[in-house]
PyMOL commands that place a pseudoatom at each C-alpha (Angstrom):
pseudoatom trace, name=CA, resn=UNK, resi=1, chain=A, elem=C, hetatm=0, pos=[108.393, 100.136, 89.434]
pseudoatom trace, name=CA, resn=UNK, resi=2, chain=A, elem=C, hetatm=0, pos=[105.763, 101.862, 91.266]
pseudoatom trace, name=CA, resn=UNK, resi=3, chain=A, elem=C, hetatm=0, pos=[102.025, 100.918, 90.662]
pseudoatom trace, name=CA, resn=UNK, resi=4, chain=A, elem=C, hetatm=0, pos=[98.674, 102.333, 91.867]
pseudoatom trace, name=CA, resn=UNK, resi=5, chain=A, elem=C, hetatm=0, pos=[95.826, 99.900, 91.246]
pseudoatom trace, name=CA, resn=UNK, resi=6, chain=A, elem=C, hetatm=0, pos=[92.800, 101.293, 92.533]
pseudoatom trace, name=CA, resn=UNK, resi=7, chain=A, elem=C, hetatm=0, pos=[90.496, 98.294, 93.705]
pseudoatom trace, name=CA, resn=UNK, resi=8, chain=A, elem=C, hetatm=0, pos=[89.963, 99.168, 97.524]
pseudoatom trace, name=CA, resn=UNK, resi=9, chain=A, elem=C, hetatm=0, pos=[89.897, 97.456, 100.648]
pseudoatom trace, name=CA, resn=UNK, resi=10, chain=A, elem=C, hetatm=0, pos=[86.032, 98.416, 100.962]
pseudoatom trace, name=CA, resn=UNK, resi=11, chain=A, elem=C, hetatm=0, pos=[85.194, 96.675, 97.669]
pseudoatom trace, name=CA, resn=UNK, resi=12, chain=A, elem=C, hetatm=0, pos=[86.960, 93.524, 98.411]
pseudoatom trace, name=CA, resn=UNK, resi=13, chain=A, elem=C, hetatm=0, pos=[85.178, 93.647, 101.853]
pseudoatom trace, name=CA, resn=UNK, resi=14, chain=A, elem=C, hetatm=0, pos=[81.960, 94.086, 100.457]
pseudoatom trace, name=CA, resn=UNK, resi=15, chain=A, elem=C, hetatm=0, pos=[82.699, 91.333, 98.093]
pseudoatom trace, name=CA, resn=UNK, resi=16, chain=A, elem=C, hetatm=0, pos=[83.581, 89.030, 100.555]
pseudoatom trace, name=CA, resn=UNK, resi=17, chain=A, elem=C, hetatm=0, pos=[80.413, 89.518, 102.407]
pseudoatom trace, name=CA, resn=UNK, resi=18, chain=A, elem=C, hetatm=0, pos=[78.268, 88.818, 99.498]
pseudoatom trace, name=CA, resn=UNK, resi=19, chain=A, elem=C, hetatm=0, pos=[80.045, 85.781, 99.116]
pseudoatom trace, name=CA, resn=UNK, resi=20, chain=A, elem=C, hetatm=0, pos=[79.436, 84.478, 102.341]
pseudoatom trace, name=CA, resn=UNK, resi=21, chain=A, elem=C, hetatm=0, pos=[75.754, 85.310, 101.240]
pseudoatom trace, name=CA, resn=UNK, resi=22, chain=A, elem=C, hetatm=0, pos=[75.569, 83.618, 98.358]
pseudoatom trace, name=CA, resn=UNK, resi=23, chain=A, elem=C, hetatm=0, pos=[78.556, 81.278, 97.358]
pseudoatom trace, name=CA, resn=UNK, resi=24, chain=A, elem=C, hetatm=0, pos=[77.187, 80.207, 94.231]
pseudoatom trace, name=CA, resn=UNK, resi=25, chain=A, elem=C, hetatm=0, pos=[77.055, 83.974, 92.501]
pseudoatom trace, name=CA, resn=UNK, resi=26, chain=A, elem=C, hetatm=0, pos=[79.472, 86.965, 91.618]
pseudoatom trace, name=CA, resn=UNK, resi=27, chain=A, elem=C, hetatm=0, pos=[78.699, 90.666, 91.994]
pseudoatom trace, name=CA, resn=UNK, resi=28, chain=A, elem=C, hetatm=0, pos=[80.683, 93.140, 90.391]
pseudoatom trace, name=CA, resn=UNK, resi=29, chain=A, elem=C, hetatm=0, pos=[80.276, 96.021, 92.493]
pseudoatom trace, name=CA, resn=UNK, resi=30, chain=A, elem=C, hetatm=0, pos=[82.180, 98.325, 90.299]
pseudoatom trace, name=CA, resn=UNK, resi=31, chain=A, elem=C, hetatm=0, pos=[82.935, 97.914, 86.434]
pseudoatom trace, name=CA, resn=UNK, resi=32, chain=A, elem=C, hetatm=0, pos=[86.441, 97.961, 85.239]
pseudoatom trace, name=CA, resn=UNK, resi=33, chain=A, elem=C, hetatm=0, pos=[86.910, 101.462, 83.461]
pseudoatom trace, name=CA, resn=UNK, resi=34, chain=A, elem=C, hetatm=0, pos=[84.580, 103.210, 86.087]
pseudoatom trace, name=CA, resn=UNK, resi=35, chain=A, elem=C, hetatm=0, pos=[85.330, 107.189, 86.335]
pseudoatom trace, name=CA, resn=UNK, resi=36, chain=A, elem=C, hetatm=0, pos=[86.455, 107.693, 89.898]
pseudoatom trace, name=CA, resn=UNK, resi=37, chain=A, elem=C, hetatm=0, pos=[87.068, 110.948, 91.584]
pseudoatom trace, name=CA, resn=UNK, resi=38, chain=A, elem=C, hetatm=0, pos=[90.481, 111.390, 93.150]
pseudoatom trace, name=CA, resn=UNK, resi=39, chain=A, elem=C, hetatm=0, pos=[92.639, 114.127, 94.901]
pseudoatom trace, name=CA, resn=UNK, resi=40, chain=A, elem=C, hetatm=0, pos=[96.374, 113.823, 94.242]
pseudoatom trace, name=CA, resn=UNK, resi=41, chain=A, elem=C, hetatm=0, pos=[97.967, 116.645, 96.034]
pseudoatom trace, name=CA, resn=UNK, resi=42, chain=A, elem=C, hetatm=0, pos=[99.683, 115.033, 99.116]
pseudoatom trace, name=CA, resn=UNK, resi=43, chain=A, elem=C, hetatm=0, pos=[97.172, 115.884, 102.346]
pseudoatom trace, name=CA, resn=UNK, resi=44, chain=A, elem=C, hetatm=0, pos=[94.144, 114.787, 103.437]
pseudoatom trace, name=CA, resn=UNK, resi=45, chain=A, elem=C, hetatm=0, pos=[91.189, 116.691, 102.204]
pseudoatom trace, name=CA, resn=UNK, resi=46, chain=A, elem=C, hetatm=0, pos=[88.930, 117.826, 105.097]
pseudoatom trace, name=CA, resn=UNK, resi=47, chain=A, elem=C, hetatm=0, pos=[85.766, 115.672, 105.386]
pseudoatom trace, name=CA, resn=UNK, resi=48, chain=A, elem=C, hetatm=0, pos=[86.584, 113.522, 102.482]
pseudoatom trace, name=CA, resn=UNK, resi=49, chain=A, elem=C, hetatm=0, pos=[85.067, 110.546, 103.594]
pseudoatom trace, name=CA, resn=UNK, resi=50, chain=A, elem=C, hetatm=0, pos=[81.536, 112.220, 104.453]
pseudoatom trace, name=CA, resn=UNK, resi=51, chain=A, elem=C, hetatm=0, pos=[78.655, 111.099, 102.200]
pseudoatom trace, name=CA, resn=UNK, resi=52, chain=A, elem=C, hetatm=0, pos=[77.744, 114.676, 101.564]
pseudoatom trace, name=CA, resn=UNK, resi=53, chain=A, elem=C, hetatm=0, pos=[81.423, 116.326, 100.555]
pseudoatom trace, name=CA, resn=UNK, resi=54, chain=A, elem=C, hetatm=0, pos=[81.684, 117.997, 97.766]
pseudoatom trace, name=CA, resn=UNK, resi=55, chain=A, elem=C, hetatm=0, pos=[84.229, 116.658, 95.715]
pseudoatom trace, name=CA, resn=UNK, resi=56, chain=A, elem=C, hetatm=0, pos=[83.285, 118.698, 92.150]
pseudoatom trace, name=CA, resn=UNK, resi=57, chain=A, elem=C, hetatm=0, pos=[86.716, 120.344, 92.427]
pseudoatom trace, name=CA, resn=UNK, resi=58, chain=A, elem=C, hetatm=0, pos=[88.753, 116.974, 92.313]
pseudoatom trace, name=CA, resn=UNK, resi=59, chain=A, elem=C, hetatm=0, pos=[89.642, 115.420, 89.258]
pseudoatom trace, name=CA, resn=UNK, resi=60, chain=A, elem=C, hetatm=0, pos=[87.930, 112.493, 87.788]
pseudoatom trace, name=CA, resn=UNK, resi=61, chain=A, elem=C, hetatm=0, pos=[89.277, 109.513, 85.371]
pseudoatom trace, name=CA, resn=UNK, resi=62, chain=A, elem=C, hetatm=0, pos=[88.558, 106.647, 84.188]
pseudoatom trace, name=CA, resn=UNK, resi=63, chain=A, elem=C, hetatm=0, pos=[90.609, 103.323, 85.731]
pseudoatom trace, name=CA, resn=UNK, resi=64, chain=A, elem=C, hetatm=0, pos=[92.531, 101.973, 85.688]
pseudoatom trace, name=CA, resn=UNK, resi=65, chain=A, elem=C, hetatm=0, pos=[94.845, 104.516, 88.005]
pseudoatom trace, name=CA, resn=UNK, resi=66, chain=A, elem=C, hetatm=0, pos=[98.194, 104.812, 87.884]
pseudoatom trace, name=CA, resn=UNK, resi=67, chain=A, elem=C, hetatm=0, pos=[101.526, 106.802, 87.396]
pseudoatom trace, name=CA, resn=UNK, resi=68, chain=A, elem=C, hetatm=0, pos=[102.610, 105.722, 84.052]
pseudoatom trace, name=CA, resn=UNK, resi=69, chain=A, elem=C, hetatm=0, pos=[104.161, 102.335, 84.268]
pseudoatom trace, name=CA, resn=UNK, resi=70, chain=A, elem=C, hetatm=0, pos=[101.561, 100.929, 81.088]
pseudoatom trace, name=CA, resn=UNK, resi=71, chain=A, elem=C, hetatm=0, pos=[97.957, 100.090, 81.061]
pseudoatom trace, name=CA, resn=UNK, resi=72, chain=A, elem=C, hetatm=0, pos=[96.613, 103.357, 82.975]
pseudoatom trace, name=CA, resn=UNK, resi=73, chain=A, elem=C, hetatm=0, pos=[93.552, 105.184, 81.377]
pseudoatom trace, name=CA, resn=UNK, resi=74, chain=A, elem=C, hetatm=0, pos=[94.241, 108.242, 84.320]
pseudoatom trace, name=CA, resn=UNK, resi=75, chain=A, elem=C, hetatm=0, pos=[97.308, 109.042, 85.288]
pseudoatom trace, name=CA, resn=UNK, resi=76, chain=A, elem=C, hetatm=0, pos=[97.616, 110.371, 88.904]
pseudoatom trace, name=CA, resn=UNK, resi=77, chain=A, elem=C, hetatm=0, pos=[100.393, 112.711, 89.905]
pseudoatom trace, name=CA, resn=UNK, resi=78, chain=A, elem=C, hetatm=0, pos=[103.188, 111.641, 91.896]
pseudoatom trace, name=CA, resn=UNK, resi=79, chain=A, elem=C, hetatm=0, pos=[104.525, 115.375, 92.742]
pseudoatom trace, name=CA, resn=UNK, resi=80, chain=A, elem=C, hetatm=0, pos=[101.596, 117.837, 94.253]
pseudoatom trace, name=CA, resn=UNK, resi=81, chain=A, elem=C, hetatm=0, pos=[101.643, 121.654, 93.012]
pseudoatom trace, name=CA, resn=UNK, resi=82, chain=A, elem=C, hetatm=0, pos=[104.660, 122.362, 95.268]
pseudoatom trace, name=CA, resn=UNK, resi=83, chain=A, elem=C, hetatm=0, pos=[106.773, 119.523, 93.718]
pseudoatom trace, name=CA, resn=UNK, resi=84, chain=A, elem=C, hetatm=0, pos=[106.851, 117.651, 96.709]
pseudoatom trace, name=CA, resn=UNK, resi=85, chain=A, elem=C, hetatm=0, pos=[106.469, 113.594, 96.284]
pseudoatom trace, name=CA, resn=UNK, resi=86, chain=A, elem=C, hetatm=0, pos=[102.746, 112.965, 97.691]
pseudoatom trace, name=CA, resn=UNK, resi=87, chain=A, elem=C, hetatm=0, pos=[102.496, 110.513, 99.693]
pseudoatom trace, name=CA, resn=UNK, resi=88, chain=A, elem=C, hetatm=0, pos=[99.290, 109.984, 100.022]
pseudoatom trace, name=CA, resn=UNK, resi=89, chain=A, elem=C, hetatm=0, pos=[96.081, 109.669, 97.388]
pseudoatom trace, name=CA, resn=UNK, resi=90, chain=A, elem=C, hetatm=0, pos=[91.945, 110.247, 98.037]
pseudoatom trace, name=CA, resn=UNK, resi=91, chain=A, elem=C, hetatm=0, pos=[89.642, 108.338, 95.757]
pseudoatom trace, name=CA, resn=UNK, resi=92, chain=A, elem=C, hetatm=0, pos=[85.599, 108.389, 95.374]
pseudoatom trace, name=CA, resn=UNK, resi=93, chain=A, elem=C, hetatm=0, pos=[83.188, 106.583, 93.556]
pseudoatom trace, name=CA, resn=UNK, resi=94, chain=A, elem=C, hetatm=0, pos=[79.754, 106.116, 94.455]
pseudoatom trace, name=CA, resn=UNK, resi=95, chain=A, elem=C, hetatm=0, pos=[78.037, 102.694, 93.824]
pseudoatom trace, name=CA, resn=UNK, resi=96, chain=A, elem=C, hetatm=0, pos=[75.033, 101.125, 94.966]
pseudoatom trace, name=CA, resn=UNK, resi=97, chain=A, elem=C, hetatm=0, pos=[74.327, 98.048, 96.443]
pseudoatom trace, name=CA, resn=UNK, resi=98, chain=A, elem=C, hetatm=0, pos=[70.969, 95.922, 96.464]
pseudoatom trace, name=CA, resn=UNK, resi=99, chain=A, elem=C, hetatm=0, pos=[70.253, 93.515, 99.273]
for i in range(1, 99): cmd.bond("trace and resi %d" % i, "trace and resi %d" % (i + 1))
show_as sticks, trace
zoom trace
């Protein structure tokens, strides 16, 4: 059984510092059922990670993220266009955060 749950490293790092900020409150950063952006096809896109891509050509779904094992609003692809296995996945979402 293969799962992707999309929750990120970065979110529970950001978490975890606003906890150490305030201990006595929680801060969703990102709601469950957010649309995220993602890119399924194997490789790294070029620049990906640069505030100003432009990731209109990716597709976009709501999470939960997954390939198909139950509970998954988006289903990601497992095989790129070529039918290879991907190894790898890309996903955006923009949030804000308030100090």
């Amino acid at each position: 059984m293969s799962r992707l749950v999309v929750k990120g490293s970065l979110v529970i790092a950001v978490a975890f510092a606003l906890s150490i900020l305030n201990a006595n409150s929680q801060t969703s950063l990102i709601a469950t059922g957010s649309v995220w952006k993602y890119f399924d096809q194997g490789f790294e896109p070029s620049g990906w990670r640069s505030l100003l891509f432009n990731d209109s050509a990716w597709a976009s779904g709501h999470g939960e993220l997954g390939f198909g094992d139950g509970g998954e609003a988006t289903l990601v692809s497992q095989t790129n266009s070529a039918g290879v296995t991907n190894l790898s996945f890309y996903f955006r979402h923009t949030f804000n955060l308030f100090n």
